[in-house]
C-alpha positions in Angstrom: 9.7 23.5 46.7 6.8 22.7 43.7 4.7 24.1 45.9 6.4 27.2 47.4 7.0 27.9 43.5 3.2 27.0 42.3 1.7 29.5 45.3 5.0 32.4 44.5 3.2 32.5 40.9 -0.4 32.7 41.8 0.1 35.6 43.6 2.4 37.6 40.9 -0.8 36.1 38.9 -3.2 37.9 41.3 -1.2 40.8 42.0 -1.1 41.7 37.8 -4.8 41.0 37.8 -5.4 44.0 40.3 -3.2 46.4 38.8 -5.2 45.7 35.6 -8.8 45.6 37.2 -8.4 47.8 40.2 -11.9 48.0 41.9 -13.2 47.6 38.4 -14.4 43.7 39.6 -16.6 45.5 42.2 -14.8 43.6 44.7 -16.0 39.6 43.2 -13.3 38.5 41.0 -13.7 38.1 37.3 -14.2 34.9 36.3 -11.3 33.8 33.4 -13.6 34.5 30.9 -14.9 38.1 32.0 -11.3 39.1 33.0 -10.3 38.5 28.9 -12.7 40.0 28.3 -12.3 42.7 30.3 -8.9 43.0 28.9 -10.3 43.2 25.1 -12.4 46.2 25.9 -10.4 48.1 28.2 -6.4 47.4 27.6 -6.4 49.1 24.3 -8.5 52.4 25.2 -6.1 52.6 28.5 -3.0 52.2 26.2 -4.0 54.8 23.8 -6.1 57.5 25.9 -4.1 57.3 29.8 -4.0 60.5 31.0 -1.3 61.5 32.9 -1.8 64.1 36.3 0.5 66.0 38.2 0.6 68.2 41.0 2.7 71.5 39.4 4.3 74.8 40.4 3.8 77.9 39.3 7.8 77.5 37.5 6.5 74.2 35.3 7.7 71.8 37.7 6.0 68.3 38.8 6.0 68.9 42.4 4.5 65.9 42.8 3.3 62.9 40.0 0.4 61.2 41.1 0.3 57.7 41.4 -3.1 54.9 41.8 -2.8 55.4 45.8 -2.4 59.1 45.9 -4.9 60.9 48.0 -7.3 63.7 46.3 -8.8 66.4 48.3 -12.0 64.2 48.7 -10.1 61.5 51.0 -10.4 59.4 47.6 -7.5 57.7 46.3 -6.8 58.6 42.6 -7.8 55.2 41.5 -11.3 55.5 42.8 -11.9 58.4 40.2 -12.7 57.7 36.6 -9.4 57.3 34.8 -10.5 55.5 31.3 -11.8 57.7 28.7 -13.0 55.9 25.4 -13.1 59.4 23.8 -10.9 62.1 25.2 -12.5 65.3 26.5 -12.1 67.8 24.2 -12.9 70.4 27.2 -9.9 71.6 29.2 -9.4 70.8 32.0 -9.7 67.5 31.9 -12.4 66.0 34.7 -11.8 63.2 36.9 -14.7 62.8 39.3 -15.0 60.6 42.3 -16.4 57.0 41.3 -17.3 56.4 45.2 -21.2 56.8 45.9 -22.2 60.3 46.8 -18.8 61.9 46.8 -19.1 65.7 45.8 -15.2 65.2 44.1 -16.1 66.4 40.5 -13.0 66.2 39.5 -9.4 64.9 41.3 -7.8 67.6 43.2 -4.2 67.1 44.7 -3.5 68.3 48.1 -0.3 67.9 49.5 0.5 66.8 53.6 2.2 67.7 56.3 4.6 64.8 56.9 1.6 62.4 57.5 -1.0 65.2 58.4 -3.3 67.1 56.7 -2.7 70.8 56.1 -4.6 73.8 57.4 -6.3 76.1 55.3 -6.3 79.9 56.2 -9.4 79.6 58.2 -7.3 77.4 60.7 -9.2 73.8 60.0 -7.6 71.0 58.2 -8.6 70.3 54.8 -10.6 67.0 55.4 -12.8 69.2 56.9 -13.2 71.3 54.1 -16.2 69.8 51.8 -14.7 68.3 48.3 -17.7 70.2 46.4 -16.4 72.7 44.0 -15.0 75.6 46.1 -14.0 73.1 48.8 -16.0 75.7 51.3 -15.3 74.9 55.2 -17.8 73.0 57.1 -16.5 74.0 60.5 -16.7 77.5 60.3 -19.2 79.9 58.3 -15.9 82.7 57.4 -14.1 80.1 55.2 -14.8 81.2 50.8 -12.8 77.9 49.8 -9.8 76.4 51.0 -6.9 78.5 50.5 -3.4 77.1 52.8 -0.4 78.8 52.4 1.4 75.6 53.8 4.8 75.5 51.5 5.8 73.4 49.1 9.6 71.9 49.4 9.8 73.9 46.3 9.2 77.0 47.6 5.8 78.3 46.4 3.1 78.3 48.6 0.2 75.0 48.0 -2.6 78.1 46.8 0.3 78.9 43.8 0.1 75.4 42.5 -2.4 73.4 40.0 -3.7 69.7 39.8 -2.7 69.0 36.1 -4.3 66.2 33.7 -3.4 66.1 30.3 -2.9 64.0 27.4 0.3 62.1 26.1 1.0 64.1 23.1 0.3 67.7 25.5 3.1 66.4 27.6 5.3 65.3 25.0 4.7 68.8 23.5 6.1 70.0 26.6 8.9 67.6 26.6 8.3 66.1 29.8 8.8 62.3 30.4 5.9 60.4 29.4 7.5 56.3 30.2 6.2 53.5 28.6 2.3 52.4 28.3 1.6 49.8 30.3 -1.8 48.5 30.7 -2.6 49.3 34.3 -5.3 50.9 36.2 -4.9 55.0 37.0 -1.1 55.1 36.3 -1.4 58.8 36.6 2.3 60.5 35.9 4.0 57.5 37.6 6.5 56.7 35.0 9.2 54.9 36.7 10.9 54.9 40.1 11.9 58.4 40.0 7.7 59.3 39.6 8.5 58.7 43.2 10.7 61.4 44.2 9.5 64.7 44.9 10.3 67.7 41.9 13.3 69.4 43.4 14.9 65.8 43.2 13.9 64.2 40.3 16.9 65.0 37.4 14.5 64.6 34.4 12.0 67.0 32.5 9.6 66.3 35.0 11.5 68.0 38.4 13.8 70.1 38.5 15.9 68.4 35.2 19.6 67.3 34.6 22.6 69.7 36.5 24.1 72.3 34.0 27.2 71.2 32.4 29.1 74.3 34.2 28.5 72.5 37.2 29.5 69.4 36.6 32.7 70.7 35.0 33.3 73.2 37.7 36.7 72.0 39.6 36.7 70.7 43.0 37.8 73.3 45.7 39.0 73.3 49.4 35.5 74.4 50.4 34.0 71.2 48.9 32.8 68.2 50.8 35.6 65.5 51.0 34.3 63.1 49.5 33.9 64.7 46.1 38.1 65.8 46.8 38.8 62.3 47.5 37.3 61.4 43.8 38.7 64.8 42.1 40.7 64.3 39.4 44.8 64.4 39.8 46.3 67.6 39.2 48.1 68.2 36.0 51.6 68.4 37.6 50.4 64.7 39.0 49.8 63.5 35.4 53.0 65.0 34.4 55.2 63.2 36.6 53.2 59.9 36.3 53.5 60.0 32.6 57.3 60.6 32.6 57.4 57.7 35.3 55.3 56.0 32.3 52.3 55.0 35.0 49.5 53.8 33.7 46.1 55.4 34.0 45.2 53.1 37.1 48.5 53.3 38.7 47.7 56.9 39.0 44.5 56.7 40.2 45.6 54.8 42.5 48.1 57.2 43.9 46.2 60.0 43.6 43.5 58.3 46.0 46.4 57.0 48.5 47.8 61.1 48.8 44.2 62.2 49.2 44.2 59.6 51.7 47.0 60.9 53.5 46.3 64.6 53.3 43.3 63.5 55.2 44.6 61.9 58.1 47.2 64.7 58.3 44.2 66.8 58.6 42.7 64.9 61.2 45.8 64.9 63.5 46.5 67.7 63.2 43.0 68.4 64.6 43.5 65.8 67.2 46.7 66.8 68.8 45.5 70.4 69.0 42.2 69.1 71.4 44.4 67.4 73.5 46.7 70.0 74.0 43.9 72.0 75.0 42.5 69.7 77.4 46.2 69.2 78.7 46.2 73.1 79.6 42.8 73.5 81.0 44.0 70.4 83.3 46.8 72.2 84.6 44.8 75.2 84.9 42.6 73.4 87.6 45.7 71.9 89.2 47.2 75.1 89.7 46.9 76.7 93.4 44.8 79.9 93.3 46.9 82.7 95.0 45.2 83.5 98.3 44.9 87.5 99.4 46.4 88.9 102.7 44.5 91.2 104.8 44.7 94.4 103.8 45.0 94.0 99.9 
C-alpha cells in the first residue's frame, strides 16, 4: 500500500512537471536544480504575459478555445509554437510561430475537422496538403490562391468567415469574456476550465453563446414541451390554493404535484396503448374475413 501510494505521487509529480516544462526539457529531464530554476525564470513571465487564442466567428463567439494539444494548420500542436513572451508584442496580431525545425507556420492558425478528418479547401484537397507558409497555397494543384473551405462551422458561418484570435488578458477582459485563473502551465491558450472544452453554441458563459435570457427561463411550460420539463413544472395556482387551505406544506405539494404528473402520464400512455391494439385487433379480423368470390358473369 506504501508503495502503491509512494509510485501514485511520483507520477502526479511527473505529470505537473510536464504541464510546466512541456518540450521545454528538449526531451532529457531537468535535473532538480535546472527545473527550479526553470520555474524562477519562466513561472512569473507565463503568469503575467499568457496569451490567450481562440478560434472566433464572425458574431464574437469562441467557436472553439484552443488548448496545448490543439492542432494548427501546420500539423503542429499549439504547444510546439512559442507561447512565452517576456515582452508582449506591441504589433497586432499577435505571432505564434512554429518552434519545430523548418516548419513554414509563422504564426498558429486554427483549422477546424471534419469529425476526425481534415477538411477540403475549394480546390478539392485537404488542408494538410495545403503548405503552412503564409497564404497556405496548395501543393497538389497549381489553381489553388490559399486555402479557402467553405466547410461549416456548428455555428453556422462558413470556416473562411472565421479568425484565429490571440490576445492579451486585459484585451479579453475589455471584452468581458472569461479569462479563469493563472495557472503556471505551458500553452494554456483560452482553456479556462472544463467548459473551454465544449464547443461555442454550448458553452453558457461570455465565451460561447452566453447565459439563456431570463424570458426564457421564466417562460411557462406548455403542452408542446418535452415531458420531462412538465414533469418538473411548477403546480398550478388553483394546486397551491387547495394545498394551502388543506395547510400542506411546500413538500407535501411537490410531492403531489409530481404523483398527478405522474398519472396524467400513464393515462397518456394507455390511452396510446389500447388504441394500437385495437388496431391490430381489426386488421386481424380483416385477414380472417373470407373474401367474397365473383360468379360468372359479373
Amino acid at each position: 500500500m506504501e508503495r502503491l501510494q509512494v509510485e501514485a505521487a511520483a507520477l502526479e509529480e511527473y505529470a505537473e512537471y510536464r504541464r510546466i516544462v512541456g518540450d521545454d526539457d528538449g526531451g532529457k529531464l531537468f535535473t532538480p536544480e535546472e527545473y527550479e530554476e526553470y520555474k524562477r525564470k519562466v513561472l512569473p513571465i507565463r503568469l503575467q504575459n499568457r496569451l490567450y487564442v481562440s478560434w472566433r466567428s464572425p458574431t464574437g463567439m469562441d467557436c472553439k478555445l484552443v488548448g496545448p494539444e490543439t492542432l494548427c494548420f501546420c500539423t503542429h500542436r499549439y504547444k510546439q509554437h512559442k507561447t512565452d513572451y517576456e515582452v508582449i508584442p506591441k504589433e497586432r496580431p499577435i505571432c505564434v510561430p512554429c518552434r519545430v525545425s523548418r516548419c513554414q507556420c509563422q504564426s498558429y492558425h486554427y483549422v477546424p475537422l471534419n469529425g476526425t478528418q481534415p477538411i477540403r479547401c475549394r480546390c478539392k484537397h485537404f488542408a494538410d496538403q495545403h503548405s503552412a507558409a503564409p497564404g497556405f497555397s496548395c501543393n497538389s494543384c497549381s489553381k489553388c490562391l490559399g486555402f479557402h473551405s467553405c466547410f461549416t462551422c456548428a455555428c453556422g458561418q462558413p470556416t473562411y468567415a472565421h479568425e484565429t484570435v490571440v490576445e492579451t488578458k486585459q484585451e479579453r477582459l475589455a471584452q468581458g469574456k472569461p479569462v479563469g485563473q493563472d495557472v503556471p502551465y505551458a500553452a494554456m491558450g483560452g482553456l479556462t476550465g472544463f467548459s473551454s472544452l465544449a464547443e461555442g453554441y454550448m458553452r453558457l458563459d461570455d465565451s460561447g453563446i452566453g447565459t439563456p435570457p431570463a424570458e426564457l427561463a421564466e417562460s411557462l411550460v406548455t403542452s408542446m414541451d418535452h415531458p420531462f420539463l412538465k414533469a418538473f413544472e411548477g403546480p398550478s395556482s388553483s394546486a397551491q390554493t387547495i394545498s394551502q387551505i388543506a395547510g400542506g406544506s411546500s413538500a407535501t405539494r411537490q410531492v403531489s404535484h409530481g404523483k398527478h404528473s405522474e398519472d396524467d402520464d400513464m393515462a397518456y400512455f394507455e390511452k396510446r396503448y389500447q388504441e394500437r391494439l385495437k388496431k391490430e385487433k381489426a386488421a386481424k379480423r380483416k385477414e380472417k374475413s373470407p373474401v367474397p368470390s365473383k360468379k360468372p358473369g359479373d
